[in-house]
C-alpha positions as a Python dict, from the first residue, in 0.01 Angstrom:
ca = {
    (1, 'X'): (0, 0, 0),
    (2, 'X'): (60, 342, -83),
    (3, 'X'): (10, 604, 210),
    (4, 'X'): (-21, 967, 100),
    (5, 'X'): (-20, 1165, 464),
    (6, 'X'): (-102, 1498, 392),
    (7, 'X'): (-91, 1742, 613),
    (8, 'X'): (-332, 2029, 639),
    (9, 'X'): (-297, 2403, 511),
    (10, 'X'): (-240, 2652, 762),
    (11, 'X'): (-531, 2684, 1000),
    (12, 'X'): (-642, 3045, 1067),
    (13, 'X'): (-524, 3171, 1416),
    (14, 'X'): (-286, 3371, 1609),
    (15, 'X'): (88, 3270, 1583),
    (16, 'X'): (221, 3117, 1922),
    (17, 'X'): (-131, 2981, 2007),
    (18, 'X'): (-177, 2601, 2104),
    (19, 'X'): (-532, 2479, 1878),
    (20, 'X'): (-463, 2104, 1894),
    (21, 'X'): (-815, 1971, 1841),
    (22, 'X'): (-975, 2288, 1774),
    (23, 'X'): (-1205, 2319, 1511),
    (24, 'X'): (-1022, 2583, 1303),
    (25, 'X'): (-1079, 2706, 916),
    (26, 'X'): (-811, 2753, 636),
    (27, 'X'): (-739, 3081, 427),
    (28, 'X'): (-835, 3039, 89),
    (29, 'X'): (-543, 3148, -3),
    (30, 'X'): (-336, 2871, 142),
    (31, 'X'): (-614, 2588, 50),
    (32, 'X'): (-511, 2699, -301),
    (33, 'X'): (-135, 2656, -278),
    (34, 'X'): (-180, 2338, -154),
    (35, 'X'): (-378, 2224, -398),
    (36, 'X'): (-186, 2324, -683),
    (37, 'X'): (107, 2173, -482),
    (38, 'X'): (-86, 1786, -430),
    (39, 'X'): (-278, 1778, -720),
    (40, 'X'): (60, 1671, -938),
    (41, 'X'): (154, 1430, -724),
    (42, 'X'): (-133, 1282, -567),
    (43, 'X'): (-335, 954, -731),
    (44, 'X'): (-616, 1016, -908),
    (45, 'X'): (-923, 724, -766),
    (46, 'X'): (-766, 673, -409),
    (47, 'X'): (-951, 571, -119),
    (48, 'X'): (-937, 913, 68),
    (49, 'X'): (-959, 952, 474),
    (50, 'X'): (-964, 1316, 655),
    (51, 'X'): (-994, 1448, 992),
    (52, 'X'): (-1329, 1582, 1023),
    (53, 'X'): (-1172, 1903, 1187),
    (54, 'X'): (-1275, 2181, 955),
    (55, 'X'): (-894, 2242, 804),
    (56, 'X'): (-855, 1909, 689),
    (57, 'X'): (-1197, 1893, 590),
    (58, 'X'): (-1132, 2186, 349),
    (59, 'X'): (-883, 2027, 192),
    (60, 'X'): (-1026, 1662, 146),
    (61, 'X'): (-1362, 1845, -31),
    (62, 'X'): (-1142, 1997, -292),
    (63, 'X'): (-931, 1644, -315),
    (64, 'X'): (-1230, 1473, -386),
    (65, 'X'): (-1357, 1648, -646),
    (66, 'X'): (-1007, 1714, -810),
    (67, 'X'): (-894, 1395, -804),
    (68, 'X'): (-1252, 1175, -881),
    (69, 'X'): (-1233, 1037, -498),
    (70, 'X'): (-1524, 792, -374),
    (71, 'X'): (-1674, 957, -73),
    (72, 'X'): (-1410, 1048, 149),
    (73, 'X'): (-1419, 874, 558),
    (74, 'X'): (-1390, 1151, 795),
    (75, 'X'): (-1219, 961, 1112),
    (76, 'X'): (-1229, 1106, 1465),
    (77, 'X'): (-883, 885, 1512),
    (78, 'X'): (-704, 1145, 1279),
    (79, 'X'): (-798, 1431, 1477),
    (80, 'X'): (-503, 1639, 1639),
    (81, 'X'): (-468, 1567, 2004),
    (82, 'X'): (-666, 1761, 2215),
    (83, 'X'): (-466, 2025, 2497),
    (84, 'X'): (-743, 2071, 2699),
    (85, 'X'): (-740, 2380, 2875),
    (86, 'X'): (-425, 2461, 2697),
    (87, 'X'): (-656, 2489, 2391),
    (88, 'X'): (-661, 2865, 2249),
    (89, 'X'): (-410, 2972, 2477),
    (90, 'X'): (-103, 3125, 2431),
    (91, 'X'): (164, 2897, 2453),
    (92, 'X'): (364, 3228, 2641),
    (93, 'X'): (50, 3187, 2900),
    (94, 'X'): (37, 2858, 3000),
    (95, 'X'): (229, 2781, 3324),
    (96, 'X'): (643, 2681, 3280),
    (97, 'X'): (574, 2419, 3529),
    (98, 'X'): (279, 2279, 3344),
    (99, 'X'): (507, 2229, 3023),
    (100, 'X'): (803, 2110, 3193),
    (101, 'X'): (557, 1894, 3337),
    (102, 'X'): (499, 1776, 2985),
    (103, 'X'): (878, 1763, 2855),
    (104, 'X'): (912, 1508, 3113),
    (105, 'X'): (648, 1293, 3045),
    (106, 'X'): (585, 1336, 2703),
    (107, 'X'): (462, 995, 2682),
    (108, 'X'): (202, 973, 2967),
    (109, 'X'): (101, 1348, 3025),
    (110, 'X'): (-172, 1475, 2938),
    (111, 'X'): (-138, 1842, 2852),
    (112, 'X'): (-426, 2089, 3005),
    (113, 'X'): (-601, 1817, 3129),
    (114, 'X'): (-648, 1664, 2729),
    (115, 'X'): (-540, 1376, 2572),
    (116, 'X'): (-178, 1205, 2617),
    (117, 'X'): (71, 1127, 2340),
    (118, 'X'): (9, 744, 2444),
    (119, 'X'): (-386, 771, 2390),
    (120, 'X'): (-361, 937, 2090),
    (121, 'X'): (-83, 703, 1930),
    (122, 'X'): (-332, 424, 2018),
    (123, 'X'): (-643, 558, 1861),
    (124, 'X'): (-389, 587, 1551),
    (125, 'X'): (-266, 251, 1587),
    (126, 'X'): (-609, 142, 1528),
    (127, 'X'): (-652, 330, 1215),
    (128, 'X'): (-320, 210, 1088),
    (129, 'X'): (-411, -163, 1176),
    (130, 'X'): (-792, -91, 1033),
    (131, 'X'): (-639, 22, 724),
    (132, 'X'): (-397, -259, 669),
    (133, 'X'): (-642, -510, 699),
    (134, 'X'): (-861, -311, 445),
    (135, 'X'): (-616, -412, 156),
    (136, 'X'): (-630, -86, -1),
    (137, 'X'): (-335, 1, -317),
    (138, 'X'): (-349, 400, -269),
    (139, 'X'): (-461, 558, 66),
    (140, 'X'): (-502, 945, 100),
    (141, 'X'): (-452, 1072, 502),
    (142, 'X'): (-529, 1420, 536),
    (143, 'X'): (-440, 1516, 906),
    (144, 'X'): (-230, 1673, 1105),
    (145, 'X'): (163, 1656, 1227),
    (146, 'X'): (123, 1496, 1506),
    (147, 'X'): (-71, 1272, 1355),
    (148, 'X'): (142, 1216, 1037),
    (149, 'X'): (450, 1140, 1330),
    (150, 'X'): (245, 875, 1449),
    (151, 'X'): (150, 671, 1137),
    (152, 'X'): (488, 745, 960),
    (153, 'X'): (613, 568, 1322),
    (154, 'X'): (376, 230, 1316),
    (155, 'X'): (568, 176, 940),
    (156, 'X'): (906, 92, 1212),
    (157, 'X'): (663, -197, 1356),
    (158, 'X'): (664, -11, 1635),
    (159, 'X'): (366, -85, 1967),
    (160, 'X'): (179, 216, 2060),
    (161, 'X'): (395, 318, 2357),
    (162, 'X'): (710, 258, 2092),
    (163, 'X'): (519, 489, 1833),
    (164, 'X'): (405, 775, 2144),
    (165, 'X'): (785, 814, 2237),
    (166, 'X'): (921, 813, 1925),
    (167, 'X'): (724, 1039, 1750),
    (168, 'X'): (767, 1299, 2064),
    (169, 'X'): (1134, 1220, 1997),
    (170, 'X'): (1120, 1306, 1677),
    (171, 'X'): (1043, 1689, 1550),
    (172, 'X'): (841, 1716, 1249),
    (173, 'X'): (959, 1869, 918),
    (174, 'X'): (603, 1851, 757),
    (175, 'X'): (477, 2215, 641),
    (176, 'X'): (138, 2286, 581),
    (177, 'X'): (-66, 2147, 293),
    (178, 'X'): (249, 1920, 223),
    (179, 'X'): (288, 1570, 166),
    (180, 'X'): (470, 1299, 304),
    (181, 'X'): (440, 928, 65),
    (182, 'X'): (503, 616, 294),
    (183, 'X'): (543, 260, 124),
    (184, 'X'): (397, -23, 361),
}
């Protein structure tokens, strides 16, 4: 199988804000570059699956049409991982010893209350494995980074734990509306 992980275009809000899960739009402007960016390179007929948050959404309506998709599956499991009461904030406002708190544990914590690295790497897990069983040739994955990190990790064979640490290990290099191919 093919996996196309796509990440979203550039969600409107404030720089230096944590959004996570928030339900955010894109600029028209930036939906457009990165669909003149994907369209190239991305199969035409692929079995397409989205976030249902509102900047990936975006993106998979226009993918759909562009590239003759079947219906796209909109998949809670993609969604970013939620901060909590972190969410909307100011990354310069929430407490040091809440993130250092975090840097520790950035495993098992769960930031603002939200969701942990660890419970989000196993709702993707599940995808992953859901997907793999599914037999599909060409699979389109618009999400997010953290997201991406995770399902670029289960390719290393990786257990969820494995997949959590590693992909807080590893920083992301994956710009907005850009595209990241992984061979299974």
């Amino acid at each position: 199988m093919h996996l196309y992980l796509v990440r979203h275009p550039r969600p409107v809000v404030a720089a230096h804000v944590c959004y996570g899960s928030t339900d955010l739009d894109v600029a028209a402007d930036g939906l457009a570059s990165a669909m003149a960016s994907l369209l190239p390179v991305l199969p035409r007929h692929a079995v397409l699956f989205s976030s249902p948050l509102r900047r990936c959404a975006a993106l998979t309506e226009n993918l759909e049409q562009a590239l003759g998709c079947a219906t796209p599956t909109y998949d809670a499991r993609l969604a970013e991982m939620h901060f909590g009461d972190w969410e909307m904030r100011a990354w310069d406002d929430i407490p040091r010893t809440a993130v250092d708190a975090w840097t520790s544990d950035m495993v098992g914590y769960r930031p603002g209350g939200g969701e942990s690295v660890l419970q989000v790497a196993q709702r993707v897990r599940a995808f992953r494995d859901e997907l793999a069983a599914a037999d599909v040739e060409d699979a389109i994955v618009i999400c997010h980074a953290g997201i991406i990190r995770l399902l670029a990790a289960c390719e290393h064979g990786l257990s969820a734990a494995e997949m959590a640490l590693y992909a807080s290990q590893t920083p992301h290099k994956i710009p907005y509306g850009e595209l990241l191919v992984v061979d299974c």
